[in-house]
DRENGUSE-778883 format. One line per 5 residues: number of its first residue (from 0); their letters; for each residue x, y, z of C-alpha. Coordinates in steps of 0.5 Angstrom, whole numbers. Each point is the difference from the previous one (the first is absolute). Layout:
BEGIN
NUM = A = X,Y,Z  ... $
end
This chain:
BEGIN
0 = XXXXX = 223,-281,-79  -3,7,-3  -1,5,6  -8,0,-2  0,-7,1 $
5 = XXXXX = 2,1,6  -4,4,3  -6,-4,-2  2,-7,2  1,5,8 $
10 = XXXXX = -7,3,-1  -4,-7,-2  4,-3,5  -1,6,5  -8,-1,0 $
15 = XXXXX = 0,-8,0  3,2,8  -5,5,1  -5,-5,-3  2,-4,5 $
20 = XXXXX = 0,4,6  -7,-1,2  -4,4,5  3,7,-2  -7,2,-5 $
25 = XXXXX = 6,5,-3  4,-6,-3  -7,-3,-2  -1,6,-5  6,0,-2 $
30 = XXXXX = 1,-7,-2  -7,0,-4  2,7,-3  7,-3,-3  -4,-6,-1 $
35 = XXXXX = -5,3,-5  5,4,-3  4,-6,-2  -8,-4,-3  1,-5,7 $
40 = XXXXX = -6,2,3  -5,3,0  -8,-1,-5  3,5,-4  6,-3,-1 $
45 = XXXXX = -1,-6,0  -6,0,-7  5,4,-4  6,-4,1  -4,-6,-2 $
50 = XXXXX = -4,3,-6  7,2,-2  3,-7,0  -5,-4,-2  -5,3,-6 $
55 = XXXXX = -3,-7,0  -6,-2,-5  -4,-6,2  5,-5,-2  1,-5,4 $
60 = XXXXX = 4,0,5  8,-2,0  4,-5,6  6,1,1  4,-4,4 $
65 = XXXXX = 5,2,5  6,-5,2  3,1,7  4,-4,5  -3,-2,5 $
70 = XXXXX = -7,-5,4  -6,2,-2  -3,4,6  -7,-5,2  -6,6,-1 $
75 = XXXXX = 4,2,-7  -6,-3,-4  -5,5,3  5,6,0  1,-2,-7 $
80 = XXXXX = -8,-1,-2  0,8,3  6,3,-2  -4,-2,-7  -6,2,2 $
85 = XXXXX = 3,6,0  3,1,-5  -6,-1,-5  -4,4,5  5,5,-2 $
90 = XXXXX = 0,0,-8  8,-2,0  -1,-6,-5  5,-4,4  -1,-7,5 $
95 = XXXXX = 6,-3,4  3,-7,3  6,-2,3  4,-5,-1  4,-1,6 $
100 = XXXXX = 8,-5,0  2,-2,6  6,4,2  5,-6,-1  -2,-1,-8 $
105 = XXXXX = -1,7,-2  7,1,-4  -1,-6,-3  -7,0,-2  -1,7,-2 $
110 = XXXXX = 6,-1,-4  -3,-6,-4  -6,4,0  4,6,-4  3,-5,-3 $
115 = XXXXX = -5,-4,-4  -5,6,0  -6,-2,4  -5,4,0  0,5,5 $
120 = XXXXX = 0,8,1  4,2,6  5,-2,5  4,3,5  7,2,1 $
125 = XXXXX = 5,0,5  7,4,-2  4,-3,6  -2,-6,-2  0,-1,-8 $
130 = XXXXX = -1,6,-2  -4,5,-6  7,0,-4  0,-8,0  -7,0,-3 $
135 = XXXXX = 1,5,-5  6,-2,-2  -3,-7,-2  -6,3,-4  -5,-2,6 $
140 = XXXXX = -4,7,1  -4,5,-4  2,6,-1  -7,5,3  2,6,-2 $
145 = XXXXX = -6,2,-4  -4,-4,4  1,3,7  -1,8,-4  -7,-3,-3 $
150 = XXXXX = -3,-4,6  6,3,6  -2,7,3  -1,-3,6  7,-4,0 $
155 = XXXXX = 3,8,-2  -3,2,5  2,-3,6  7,-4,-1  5,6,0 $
160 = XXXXX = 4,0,-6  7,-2,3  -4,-6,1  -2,-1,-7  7,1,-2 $
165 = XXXXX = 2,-6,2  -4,-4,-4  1,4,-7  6,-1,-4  0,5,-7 $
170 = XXXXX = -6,2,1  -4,-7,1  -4,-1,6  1,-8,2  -4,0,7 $
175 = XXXXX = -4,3,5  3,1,7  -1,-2,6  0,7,4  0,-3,6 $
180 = XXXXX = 5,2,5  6,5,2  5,-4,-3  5,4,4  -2,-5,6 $
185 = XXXXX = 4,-6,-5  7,-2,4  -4,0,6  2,-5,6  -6,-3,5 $
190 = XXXXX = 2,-1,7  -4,-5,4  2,4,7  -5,-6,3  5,-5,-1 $
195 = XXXXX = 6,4,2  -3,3,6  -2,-7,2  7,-2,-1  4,5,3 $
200 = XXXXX = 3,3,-8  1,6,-1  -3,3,-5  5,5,-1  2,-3,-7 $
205 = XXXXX = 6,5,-3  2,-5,-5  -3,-7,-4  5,-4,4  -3,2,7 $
210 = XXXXX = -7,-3,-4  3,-6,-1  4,0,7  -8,2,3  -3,-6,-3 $
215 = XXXXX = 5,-4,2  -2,2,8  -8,0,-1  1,-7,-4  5,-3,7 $
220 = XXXXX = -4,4,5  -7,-2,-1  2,-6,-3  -3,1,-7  2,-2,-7 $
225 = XXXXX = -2,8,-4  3,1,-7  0,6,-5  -6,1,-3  3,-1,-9 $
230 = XXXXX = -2,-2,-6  5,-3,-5  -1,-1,-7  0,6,-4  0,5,7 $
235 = XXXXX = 4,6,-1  5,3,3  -1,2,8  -1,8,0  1,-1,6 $
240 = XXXXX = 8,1,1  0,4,-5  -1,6,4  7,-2,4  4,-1,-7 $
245 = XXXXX = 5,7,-2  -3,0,-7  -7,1,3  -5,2,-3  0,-5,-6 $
250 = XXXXX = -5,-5,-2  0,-7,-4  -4,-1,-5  -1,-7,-3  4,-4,6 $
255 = XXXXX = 6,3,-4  1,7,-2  2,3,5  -1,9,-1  4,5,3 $
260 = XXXXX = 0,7,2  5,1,-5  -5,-2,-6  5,-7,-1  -4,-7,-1 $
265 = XXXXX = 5,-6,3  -1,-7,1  -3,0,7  2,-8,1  8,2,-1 $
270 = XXXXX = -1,5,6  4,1,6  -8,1,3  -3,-6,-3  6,-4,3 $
275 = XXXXX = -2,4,7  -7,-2,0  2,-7,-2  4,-1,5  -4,2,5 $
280 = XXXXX = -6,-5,-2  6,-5,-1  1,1,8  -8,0,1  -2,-6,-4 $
285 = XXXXX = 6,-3,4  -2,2,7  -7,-3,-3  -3,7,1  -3,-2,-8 $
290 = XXXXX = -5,-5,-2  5,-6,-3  -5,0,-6  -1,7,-1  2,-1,-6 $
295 = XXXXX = -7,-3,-2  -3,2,6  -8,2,-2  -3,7,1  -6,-2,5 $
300 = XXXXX = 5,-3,5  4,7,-1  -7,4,2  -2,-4,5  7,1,4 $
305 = XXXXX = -1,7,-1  -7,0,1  0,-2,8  7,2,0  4,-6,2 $
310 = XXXXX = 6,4,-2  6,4,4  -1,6,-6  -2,-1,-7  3,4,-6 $
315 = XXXXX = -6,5,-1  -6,2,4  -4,-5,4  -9,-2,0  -5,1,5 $
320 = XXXXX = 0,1,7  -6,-6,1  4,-5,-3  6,1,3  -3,-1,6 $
325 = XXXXX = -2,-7,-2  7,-2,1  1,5,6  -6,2,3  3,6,5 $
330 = XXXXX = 4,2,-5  -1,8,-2  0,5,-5  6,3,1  4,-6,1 $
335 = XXXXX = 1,0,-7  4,7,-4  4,0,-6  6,2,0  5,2,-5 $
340 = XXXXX = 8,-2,0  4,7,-1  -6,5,2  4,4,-1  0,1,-8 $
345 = XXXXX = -5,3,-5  -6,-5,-1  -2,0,-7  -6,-3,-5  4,-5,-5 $
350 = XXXXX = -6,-3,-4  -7,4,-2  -4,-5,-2  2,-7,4  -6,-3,-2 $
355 = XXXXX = -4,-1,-6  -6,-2,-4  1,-1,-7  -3,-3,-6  2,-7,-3 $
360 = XXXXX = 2,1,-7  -5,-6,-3  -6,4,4  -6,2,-4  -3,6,4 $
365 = XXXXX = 6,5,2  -5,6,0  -5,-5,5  5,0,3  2,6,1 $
370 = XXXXX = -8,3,1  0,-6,6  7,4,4  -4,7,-2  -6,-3,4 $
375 = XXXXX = 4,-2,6  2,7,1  -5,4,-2  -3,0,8  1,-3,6 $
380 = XXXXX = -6,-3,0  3,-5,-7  6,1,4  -2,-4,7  -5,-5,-4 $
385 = XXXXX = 6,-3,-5  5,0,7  -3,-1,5  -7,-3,-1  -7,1,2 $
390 = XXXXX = 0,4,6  -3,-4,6  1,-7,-3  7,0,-2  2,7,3 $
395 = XXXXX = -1,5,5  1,8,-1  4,4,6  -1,7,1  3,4,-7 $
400 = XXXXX = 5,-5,-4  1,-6,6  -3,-7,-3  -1,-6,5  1,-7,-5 $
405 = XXXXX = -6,-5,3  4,-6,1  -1,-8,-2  0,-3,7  3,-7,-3 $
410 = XXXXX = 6,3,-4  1,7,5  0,3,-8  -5,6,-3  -6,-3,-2 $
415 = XXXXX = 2,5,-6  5,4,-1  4,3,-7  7,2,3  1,7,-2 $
420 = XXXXX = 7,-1,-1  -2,-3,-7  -4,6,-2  -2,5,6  1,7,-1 $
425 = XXXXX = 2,4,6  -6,5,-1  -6,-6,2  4,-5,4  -3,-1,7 $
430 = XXXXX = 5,-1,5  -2,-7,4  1,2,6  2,-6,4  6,1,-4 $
435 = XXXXX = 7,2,3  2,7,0  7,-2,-2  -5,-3,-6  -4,6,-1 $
440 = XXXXX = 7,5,-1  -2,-3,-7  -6,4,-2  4,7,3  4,4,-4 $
445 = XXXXX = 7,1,2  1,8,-1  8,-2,1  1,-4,-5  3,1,-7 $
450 = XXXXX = -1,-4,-7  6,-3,-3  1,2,-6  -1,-7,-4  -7,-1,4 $
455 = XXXXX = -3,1,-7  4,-3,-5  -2,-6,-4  4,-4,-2  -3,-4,-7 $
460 = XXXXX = 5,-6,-1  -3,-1,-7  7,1,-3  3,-5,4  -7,-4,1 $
465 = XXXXX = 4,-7,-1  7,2,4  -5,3,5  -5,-7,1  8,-5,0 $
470 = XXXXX = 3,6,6  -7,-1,4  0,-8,0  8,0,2  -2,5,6 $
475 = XXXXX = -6,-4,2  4,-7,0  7,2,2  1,8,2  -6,-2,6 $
480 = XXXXX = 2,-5,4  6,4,1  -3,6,2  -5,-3,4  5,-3,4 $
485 = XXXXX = -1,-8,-3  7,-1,-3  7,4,2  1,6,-4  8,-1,0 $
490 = XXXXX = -1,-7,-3  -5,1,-5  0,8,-2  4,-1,-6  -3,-5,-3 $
495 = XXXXX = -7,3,0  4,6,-2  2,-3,-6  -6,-3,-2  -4,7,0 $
500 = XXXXX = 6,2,-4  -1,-5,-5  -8,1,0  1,8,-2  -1,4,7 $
505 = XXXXX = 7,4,-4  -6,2,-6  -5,1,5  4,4,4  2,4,-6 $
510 = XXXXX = -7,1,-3  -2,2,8  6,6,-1  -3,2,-6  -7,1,2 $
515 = XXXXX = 2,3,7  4,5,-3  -6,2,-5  -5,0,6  4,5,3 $
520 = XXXXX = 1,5,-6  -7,0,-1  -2,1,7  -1,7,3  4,4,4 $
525 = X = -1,1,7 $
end
């Protein structure tokens, strides 16, 4: 990562934290000042950012659509009707609807949509599930570049430029990131230290074996039935037990690239880690610490057990203190910390643009596009309405940056709710304060963390589009279940490896090589 790069992803942070600290009038200063200065808010920042991004004559306004996994939240219709009351009222030119799918369909129905090119304009893009380069590859995204410098002051101006690296490729923008989080926090492990008190554990977990050990005893002694919280399907590898693995730091891209210190891409399936990791899954799924259907498990279950914390650690950071306690009604906060296996090694950075909105090739109005995301970030006020809804109906304010979601009492769900993973930026996020302080180490910046040097590389699997597309479906049909436990590795590893073998992952693997080693001639010195 360039030094400048650097030093402005840590002040853009560093003022998120001041901004959120509250009662101190000298943080508040600051945080408006840095605000100003980057067009967040502010009247006179915000009038010239939306004049410099939209110039609109009296023309028609445009809708887009924006299609995101999920339920429609219930007060969406009202949001809606005043984000684009607004939005007129602003001169932008722009309308927005959601298409919302639910989380059990979204591959497959965001799949057809592209596929047989329906009309819509934005979508969003998880790269630790299909990733950037996925789409890309396919031809499935516009290229904004031109868009973003005519309608995007605002995006330049408060999504650092390590970020945008992880969307371009030769120059081509292919989406919006999502800067929502300190990334830093990814291989994190929550402990429910309510359920391990209560059952007498100790929470002194030195290795992934005493996890599996713990829940076992929690399970017996309080005569529960927990397991891990996963996802199977397309999942990628678990960052987690990277930390605990000789060659760390590395990273896997696409499920099976594997990018070393050292600069060479392997196939991570034929490693002797994979191997480790399937086999501890292989021994979880075994003792019935995994969902049986894990495989085909639905998103929403995953999210509910998590939510109320019905689990003795879940790989990641947990939800809201309010809704753990509707599981555990004397639980408390400090009864769930992270942990990290080896602690004692360097903490990095892997990926700078983890989540992503981008526009679909068959859209009509990039540049809306584009002039709505400006919009967004152009002032706090933009920011809360589109997030979080109208204040006093779906939400309510708390001190500086916190944010109190008013909830639907038959659901238990916000009446209103955008989630800022999908499209935040960690300069306007309101911090809900029911969370968890193990879920708010998320919006902190971590002085102490590195970035690995492949966190901006972007992989454009163009060349190898077909072998690429045949190396992805043998990964999700047979390379899977091993990982996650299902079948045995010894006994299917080798057919699975000859199956990639056969689908191209050796000219997939060589067109990696070959754009790692030009990302690495091209990147600056240190």
């Amino acid at each position: 990562m360039k030094k400048a790069s650097l030093v402005l992803l840590s002040g853009i942070m560093s003022v998120t934290m001041l901004a959120g600290c509250g009662s101190n009038s000298n943080n508040g200063a600051s945080g408006n000042n840095a605000s100003n200065s980057s067009g967040n808010s502010g009247t006179n920042a915000n009038a010239g950012s939306n004049n410099a991004s939209t110039n609109q004559s009296s023309a028609e306004p445009v809708t887009i659509k924006y299609v995101l996994p999920g339920t429609e939240p219930k007060e969406w219709k009202s949001v809606q009707a005043e984000v684009n009351k607004k939005l007129l009222a602003d001169g932008v030119g722009v309308q927005i609807d959601k298409e919302y799918i639910d989380w059990g369909a979204w591959e497959q129905k965001i799949n057809l949509k592209l596929s047989t090119n329906e009309d819509f304009d934005m979508f969003h893009v998880m790269n630790d599930w299909v990733g950037l380069a996925n789409y890309a590859g396919r031809g499935a995204l516009k290229d904004i570049t031109k868009e973003i410098e005519e309608y995007g002051p605002n995006l330049k101006k408060i999504i650092p430029e390590s970020v945008w690296s992880g969307v371009t490729k030769d120059g081509k923008v292919y989406g919006i990131p999502a800067y929502w989080y300190e990334s830093a926090v990814d291989g994190s492990i929550t402990l429910n230290k309510y359920l391990f008190n209560k059952a007498g554990v100790s929470t002194d977990i030195k290795n992934r074996d005493q996890l599996l050990d713990a829940m076992e005893q929690i399970n017996s002694k309080l005569n529960m039935k927990l397991t891990i919280p996963l996802r199977g399907g397309s999942a990628g590898p678990a960052d987690i037990f990277q930390r605990t693995y000789d060659a760390y730091p590395f990273t896997v891209r696409d499920n099976v690239a594997f990018i070393g210190q050292d600069g060479v891409v392997k196939n991570w399936v034929e490693s002797d880690m994979f191997k480790q990791d399937a086999q501890w899954f292989r021994k979880a799924y075994q003792k019935k610490l995994i969902n049986p259907d894990v495989l085909t498990v639905k998103q929403e279950q995953i999210q509910d057990q998590i939510k109320y914390g019905k689990y003795a650690f879940v790989f990641g950071t947990p939800n809201s203190l309010n809704d753990v306690q509707k599981t555990y009604p004397d639980a408390k906060d400090e009864d769930f910390s992270l942990l990290r296996l080896s602690p004692e090694k360097d903490t990095y950075r892997m990926v700078n643009a983890k989540n992503v909105n981008v526009v679909a090739a068959n859209s009509k109005h990039p540049a809306e596009v584009v002039k709505f995301l400006n919009w967004l970030y152009a002032s706090q006020d933009n920011y809360d309405l589109f997030m979080y809804g109208i204040e006093g109906k779906t939400y309510n304010k708390v001190g500086d940056k916190g944010l109190e979601s008013i909830m639907d009492p038959k659901t238990n769900t916000p009446l209103y709710l955008q989630d800022d993973w999908m499209i935040g930026n960690l300069n306007l996020i309101r911090v809900n304060q029911t969370l968890l302080s193990a879920n708010k180490e998320l919006y902190k910046e971590d002085k102490s963390a590195k970035t690995f040097y492949a966190a901006n590389f972007f992989f454009d699997p163009a060349p190898v589009k077909a072998e690429m597309g045949n190396v992805q479906a043998v990964y999700t049909s047979d390379v899977t279940p091993i990982y996650r436990g299902v079948i045995d590795y010894d006994s299917h590893i080798q057919a699975a490896l000859d199956k990639l073998k056969a689908a191209g992952i050796d000219k997939v693997l060589a067109e990696y090589q070959k754009q790692l080693d030009a990302f690495k001639a091209s990147a600056p010195t240190e």
